[in-house]
C-alpha positions as CSV (number, residue, x, y, z in Angstrom):
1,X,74.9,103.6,96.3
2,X,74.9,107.2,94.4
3,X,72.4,109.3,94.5
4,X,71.5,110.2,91.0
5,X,72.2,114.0,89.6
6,X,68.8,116.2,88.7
7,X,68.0,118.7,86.9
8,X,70.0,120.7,84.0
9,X,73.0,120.8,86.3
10,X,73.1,117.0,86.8
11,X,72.9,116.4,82.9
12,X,75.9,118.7,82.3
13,X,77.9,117.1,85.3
14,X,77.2,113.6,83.6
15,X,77.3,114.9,80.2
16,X,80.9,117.1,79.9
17,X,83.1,114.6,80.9
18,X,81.6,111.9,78.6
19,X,81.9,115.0,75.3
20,X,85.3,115.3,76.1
21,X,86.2,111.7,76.1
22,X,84.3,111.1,72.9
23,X,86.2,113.7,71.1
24,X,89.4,112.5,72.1
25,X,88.2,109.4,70.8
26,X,87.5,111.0,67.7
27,X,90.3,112.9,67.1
28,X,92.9,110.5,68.2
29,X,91.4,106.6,67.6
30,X,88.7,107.0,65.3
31,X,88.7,109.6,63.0
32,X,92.1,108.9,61.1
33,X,90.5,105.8,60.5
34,X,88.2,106.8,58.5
35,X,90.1,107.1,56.0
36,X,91.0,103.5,54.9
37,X,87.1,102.2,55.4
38,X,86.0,103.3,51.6
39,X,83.7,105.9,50.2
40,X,81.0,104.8,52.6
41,X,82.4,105.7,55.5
42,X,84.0,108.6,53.8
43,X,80.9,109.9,53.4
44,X,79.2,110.0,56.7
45,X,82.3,111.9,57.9
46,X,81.2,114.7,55.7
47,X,78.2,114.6,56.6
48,X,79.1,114.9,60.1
49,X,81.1,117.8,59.8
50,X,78.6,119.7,57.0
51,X,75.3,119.0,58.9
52,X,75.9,120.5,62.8
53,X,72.5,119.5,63.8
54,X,73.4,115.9,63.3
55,X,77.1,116.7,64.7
56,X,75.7,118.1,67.7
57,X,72.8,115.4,68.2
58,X,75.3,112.5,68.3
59,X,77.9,114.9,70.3
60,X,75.1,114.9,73.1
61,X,73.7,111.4,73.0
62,X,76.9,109.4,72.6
63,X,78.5,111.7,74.9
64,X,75.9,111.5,77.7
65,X,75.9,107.6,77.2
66,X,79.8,107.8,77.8
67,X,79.4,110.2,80.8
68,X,76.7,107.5,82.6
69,X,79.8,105.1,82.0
70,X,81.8,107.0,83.7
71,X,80.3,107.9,86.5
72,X,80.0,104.3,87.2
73,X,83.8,103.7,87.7
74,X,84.6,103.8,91.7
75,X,85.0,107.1,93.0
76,X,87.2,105.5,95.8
77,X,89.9,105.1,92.9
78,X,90.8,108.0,92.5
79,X,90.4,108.9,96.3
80,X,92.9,106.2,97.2
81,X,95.3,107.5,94.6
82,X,94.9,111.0,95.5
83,X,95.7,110.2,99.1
84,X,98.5,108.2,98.0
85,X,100.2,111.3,95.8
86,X,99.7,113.6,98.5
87,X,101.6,111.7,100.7
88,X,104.1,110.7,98.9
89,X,104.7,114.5,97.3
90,X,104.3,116.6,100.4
91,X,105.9,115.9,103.5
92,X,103.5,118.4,105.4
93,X,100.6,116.2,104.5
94,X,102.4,113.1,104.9
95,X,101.1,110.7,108.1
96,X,98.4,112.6,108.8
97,X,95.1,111.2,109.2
98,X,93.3,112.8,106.3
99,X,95.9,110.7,104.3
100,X,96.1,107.7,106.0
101,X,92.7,107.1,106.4
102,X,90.1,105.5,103.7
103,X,86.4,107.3,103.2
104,X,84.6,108.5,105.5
105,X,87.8,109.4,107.2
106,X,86.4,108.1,110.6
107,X,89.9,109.0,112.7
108,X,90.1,111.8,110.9
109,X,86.5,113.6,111.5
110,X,87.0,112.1,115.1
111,X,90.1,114.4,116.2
112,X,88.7,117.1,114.5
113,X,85.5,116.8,116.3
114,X,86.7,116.4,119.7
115,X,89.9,119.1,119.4
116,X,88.4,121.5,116.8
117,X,84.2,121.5,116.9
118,X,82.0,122.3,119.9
119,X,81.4,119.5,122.5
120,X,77.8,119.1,121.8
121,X,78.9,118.3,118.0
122,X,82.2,115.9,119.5
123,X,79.6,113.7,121.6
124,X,77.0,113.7,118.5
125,X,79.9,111.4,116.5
126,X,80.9,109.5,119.1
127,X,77.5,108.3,120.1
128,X,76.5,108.4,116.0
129,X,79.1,107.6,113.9
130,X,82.5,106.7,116.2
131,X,81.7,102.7,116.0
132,X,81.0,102.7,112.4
133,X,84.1,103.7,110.9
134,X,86.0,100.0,109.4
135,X,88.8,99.6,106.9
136,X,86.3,97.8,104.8
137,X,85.0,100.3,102.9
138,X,82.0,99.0,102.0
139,X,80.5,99.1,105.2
140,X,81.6,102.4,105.3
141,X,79.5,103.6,102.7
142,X,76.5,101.4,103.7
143,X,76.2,103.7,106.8
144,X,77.2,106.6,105.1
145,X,74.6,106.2,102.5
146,X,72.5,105.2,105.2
147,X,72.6,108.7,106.7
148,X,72.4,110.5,103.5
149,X,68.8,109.1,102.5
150,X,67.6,110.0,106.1
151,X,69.4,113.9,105.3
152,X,67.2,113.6,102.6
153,X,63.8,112.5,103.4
154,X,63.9,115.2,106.3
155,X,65.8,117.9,105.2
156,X,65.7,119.3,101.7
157,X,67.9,122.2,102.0
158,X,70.3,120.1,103.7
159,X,69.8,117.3,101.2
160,X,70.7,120.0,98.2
161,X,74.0,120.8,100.0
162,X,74.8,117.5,100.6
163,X,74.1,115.9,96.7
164,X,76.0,118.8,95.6
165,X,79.2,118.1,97.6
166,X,78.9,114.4,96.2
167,X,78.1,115.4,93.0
168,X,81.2,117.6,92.4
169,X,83.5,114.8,93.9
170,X,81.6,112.4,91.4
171,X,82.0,115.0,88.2
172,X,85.7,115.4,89.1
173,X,86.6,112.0,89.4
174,X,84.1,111.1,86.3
175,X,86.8,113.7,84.9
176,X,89.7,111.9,85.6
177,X,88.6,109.0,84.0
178,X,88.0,110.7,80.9
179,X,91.4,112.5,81.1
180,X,93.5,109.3,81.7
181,X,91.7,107.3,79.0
182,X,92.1,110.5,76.8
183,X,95.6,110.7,77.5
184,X,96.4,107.1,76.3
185,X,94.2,107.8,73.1
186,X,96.8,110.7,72.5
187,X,100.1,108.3,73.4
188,X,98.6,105.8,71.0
189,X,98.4,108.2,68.6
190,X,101.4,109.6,68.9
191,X,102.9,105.8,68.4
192,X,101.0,105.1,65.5
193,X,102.7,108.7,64.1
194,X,106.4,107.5,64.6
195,X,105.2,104.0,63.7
196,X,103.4,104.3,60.4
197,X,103.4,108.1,59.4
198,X,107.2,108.6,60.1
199,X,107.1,111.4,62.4
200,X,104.1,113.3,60.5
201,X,103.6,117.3,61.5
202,X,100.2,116.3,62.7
203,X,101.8,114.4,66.0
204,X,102.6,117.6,67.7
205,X,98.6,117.9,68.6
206,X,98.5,114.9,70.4
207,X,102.3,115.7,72.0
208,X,100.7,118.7,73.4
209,X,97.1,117.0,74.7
210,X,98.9,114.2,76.4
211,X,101.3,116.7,78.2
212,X,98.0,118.9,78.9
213,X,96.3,116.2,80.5
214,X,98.7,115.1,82.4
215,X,99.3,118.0,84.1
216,X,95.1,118.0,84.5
217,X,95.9,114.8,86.0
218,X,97.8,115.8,88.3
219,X,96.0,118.5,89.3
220,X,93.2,116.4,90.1
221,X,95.0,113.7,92.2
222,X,96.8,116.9,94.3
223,X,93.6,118.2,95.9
224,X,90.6,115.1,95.1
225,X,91.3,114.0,98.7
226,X,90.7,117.1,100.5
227,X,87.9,117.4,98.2
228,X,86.0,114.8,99.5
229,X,86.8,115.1,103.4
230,X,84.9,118.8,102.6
231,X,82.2,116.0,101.2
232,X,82.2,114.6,104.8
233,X,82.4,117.6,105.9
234,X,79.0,118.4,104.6
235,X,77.8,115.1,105.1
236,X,78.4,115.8,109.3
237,X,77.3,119.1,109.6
238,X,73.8,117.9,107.9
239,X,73.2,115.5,110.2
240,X,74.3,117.4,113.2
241,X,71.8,119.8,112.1
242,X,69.2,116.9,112.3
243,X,70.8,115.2,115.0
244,X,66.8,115.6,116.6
245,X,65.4,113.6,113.2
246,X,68.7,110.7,114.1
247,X,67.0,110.6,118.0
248,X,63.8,109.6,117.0
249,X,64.7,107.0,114.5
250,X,67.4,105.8,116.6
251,X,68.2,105.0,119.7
252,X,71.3,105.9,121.2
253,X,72.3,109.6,119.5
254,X,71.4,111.9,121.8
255,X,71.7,116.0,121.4
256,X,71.5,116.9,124.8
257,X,75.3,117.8,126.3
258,X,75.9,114.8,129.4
259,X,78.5,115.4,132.1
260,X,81.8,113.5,132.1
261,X,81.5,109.7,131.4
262,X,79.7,107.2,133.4
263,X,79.2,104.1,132.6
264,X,75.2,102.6,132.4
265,X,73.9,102.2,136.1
266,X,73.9,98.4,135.7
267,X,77.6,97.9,134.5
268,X,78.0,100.2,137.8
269,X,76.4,97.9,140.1
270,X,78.0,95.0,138.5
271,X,80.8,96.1,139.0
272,X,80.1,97.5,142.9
273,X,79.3,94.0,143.7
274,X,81.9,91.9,142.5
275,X,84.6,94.3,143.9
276,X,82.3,93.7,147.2
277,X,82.2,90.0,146.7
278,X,85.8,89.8,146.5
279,X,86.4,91.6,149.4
280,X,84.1,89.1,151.3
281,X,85.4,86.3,149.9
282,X,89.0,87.7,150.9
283,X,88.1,88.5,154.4
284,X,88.5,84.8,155.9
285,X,92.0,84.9,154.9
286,X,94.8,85.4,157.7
287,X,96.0,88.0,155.6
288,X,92.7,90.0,155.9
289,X,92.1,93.0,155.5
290,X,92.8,92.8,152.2
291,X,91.1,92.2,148.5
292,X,93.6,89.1,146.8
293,X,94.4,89.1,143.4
294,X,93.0,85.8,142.4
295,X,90.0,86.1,144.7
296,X,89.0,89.7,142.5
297,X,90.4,87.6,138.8
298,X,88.2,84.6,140.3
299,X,85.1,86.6,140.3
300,X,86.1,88.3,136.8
301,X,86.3,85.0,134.9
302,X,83.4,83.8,136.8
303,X,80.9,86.7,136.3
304,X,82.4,88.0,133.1
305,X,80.4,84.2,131.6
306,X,77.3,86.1,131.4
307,X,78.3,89.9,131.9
308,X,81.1,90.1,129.4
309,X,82.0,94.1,131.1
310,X,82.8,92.0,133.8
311,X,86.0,91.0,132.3
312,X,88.0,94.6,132.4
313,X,87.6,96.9,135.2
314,X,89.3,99.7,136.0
315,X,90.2,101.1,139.5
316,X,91.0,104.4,138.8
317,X,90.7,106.9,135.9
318,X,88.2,109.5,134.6
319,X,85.3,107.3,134.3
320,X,83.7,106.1,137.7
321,X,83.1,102.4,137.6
322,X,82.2,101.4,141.1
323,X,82.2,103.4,144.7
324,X,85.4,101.8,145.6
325,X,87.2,104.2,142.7
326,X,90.2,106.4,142.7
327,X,88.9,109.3,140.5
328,X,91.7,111.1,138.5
329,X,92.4,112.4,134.9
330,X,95.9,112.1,135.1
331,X,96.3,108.1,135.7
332,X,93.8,105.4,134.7
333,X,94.4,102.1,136.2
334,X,93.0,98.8,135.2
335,X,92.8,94.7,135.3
336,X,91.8,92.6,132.5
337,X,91.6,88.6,132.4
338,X,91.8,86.6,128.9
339,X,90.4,84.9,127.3
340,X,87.5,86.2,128.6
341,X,88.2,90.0,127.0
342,X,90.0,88.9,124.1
343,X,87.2,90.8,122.3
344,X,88.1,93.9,123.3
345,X,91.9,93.5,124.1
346,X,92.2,92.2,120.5
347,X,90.6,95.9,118.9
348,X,93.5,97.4,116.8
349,X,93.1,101.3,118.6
350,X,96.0,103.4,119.2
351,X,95.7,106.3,122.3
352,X,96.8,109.8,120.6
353,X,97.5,111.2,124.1
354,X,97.8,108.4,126.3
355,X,100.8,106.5,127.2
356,X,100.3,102.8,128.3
357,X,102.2,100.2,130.4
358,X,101.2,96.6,130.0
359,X,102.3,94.6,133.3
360,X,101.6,90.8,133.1
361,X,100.5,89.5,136.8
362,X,99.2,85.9,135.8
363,X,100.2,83.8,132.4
364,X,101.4,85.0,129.3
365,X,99.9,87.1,126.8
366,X,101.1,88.3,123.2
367,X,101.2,91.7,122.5
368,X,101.0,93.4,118.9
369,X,102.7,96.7,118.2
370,X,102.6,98.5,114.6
371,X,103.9,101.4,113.9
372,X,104.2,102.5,109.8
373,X,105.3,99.8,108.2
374,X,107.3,98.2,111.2
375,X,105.4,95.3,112.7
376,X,106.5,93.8,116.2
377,X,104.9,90.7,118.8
378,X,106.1,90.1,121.9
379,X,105.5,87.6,124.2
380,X,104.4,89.1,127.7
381,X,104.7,86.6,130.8
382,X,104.0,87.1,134.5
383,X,106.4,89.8,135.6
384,X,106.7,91.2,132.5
385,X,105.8,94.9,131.5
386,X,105.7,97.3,128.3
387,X,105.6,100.9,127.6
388,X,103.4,101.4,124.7
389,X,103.9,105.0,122.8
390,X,101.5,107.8,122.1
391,X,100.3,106.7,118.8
392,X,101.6,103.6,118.5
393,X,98.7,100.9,117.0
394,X,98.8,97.6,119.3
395,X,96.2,95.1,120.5
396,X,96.7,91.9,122.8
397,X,96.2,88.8,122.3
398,X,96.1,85.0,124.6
399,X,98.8,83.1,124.1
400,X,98.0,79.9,123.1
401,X,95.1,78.4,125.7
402,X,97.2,79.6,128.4
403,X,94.4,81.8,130.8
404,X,96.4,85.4,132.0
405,X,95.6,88.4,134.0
406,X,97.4,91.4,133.1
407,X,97.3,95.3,134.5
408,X,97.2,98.1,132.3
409,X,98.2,102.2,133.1
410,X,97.5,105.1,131.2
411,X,98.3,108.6,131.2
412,X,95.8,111.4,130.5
413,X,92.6,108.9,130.4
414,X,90.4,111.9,129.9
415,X,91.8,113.8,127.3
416,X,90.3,113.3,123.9
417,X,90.1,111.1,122.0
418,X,90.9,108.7,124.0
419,X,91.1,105.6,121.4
420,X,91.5,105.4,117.6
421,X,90.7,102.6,115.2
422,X,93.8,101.4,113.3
């Protein structure tokens, strides 16, 4: 969905792209042709270039019908190209996120709000936007768009900035279009020279327009992509600015700053019981006092049936999950059971700051570690461990139907952000 361009400025954005390509169509594909059509023919091309209110008319209505063409090709095209250039041509730009990423950036706008923007604006896209970033960019811009038309029904001065930003992202890449179609008008041109004109004077026009628009070209696919993360840029600080309008039509954004992390009061005293339970249960062993392993995985298979949390607990860390909690930002600890959070286990997230270690304690699991192009799995069984790196993308998986219990540590579990779609 693209919001449509109004006014005299919105004309011009769809129009000057679409002039240009038509009179590089002119110039280098139709015009010499008009010269082996017959008198007919002949004629109107006088006519065109003796009568300029006629010029100009068709200039402006064939050249706004070519600009609407235009500005229907994909605008993530070009992005993805851009991104891909930059990459490839700077090694300060290389990796990073802004590169990496596909629109609306999500991992991106996610470090930058928690380690660059105020708190209250780093908890507004977590709660808001955080869970709907996806490599399929199509949902992307559903939820994008999505927040754009509320921008706009509540916010006009907002709304201006924001159809501007797209706009110019929209005019330049409607630009590039023109320019790379343009410039294989001028190479076919300049073949049809050497072929058929034997190396004719006239070739060293479209010689120089080719070499012009390339370098355009370039220019273009050097900066698009930062281009459009300022477009996201806008986009945020609009609805930040209306985070109030997103809390009444919405339910979970809230503006209001929250202290450190707890989870909902329910999970809480889910979680307080079955930690309780387990003790119970553990209690009529001749080993007591003591909470067993398989009592506490026991319960977590059991309970996690029909309270899925219930499958991954943690037992010490940042966030408070139960009384019987070792609260510290410096280590989290925790125990997960599959298959029963294979859902979450199975997320593709890397930790920027955190280091974790896998340790198997019951079965086998299969772990899943990417890095750049470098794809590794290992098999995990009970005894096993793994260090995974800061950065490094993984996820776990069961092995086979085999059931497994495995405990995880991580460093720094409060620092932000803590996980990052990959």
């Amino acid at each position: 969905m693209n919001f449509p361009a109004s006014g005299a400025r919105g004309f011009f954005e769809i129009l000057m792209p679409g002039v240009f390509l038509l009179i590089n169509l002119l110039v280098f594909l139709l015009w010499p042709c008009l010269d082996f059509v017959g008198d007919d023919i002949t004629g109107t091309k006088t006519l065109f270039i003796t009568n300029q209110a006629y010029s100009w008319a068709m200039i402006i209505c064939f050249g706004y019908l070519i600009g609407v063409v235009l500005r229907l090709f994909r605008t993530q095209w070009v992005d993805d190209l851009s991104g891909w250039i930059i990459g490839l041509s700077s090694s300060k730009h290389r990796g990073k996120q802004y590169i990496r990423d596909r629109f609306f950036y999500g991992n991106w706008m996610e470090t930058k709000c928690f380690e660059r923007l105020p708190a209250g604006a780093a908890q507004f896209y977590e709660k808001l936007w955080r869970d709907k970033f996806a490599d399929n960019p199509i949902g992307n811009t559903t939820f994008y768009n999505f927040c754009k038309s509320i921008i706009i029904a509540r916010d006009e001065q907002s709304a201006k900035e924001v159809c501007a930003a797209e706009a110019m992202s929209r005019f330049i890449a409607g630009s590039m279009f023109a320019l790379l179609i343009a410039t294989l008008l001028a190479v076919l041109n300049i073949l049809y020279d050497v072929l058929f004109l034997a190396h004719s004077r006239m070739m060293v026009v479209p010689i120089v327009a080719a070499i012009v628009y390339v370098v355009l070209i370039t220019g273009i696919l050097l900066h698009f992509r930062f281009i459009r993360c300022k477009e996201v840029d806008t986009m945020f600080a609009a609805c930040f600015a209306n985070c109030k309008a997103f809390e009444e039509l919405l339910p979970y954004p809230s503006c209001k700053l929250s202290p450190p992390r707890l989870l909902e009061e329910e999970q809480y005293r889910d979680r307080e019981a079955l930690v309780r339970d387990a003790w119970s249960k553990s209690r009529g062993e001749p080993s007591a006092p003591a909470v067993r392993l398989d009592d506490l995985i026991g319960l977590m298979r059991e309970r996690s049936e029909t309270k899925p949390h219930l499958s991954c607990m943690y037992f010490a860390g940042a966030d408070v999950d139960h009384p019987y909690f070792l609260k510290d930002e410096m280590l989290a600890i925790g125990l997960a059971v599959l298959p029963e959070d294979c859902e979450k286990a199975g997320q593709h997230k890397r930790h920027p700051h955190q280091v974790e270690v896998i340790f198997v304690l019951r079965g086998k699991v299969d772990l899943h570690l990417s890095e750049g192009n470098k794809a590794v799995d290992k098999v995990l069984e009970a005894g096993d461990y793994d260090v995974i790196s800061k950065g490094v993308c993984h996820w776990i998986t069961q092995h086979g139907a085999d059931e497994a219990a495995y405990l995880f540590v991580k460093t720094n579990p409060a620092k932000e952000p803590r996980s990052q779609t990959c």
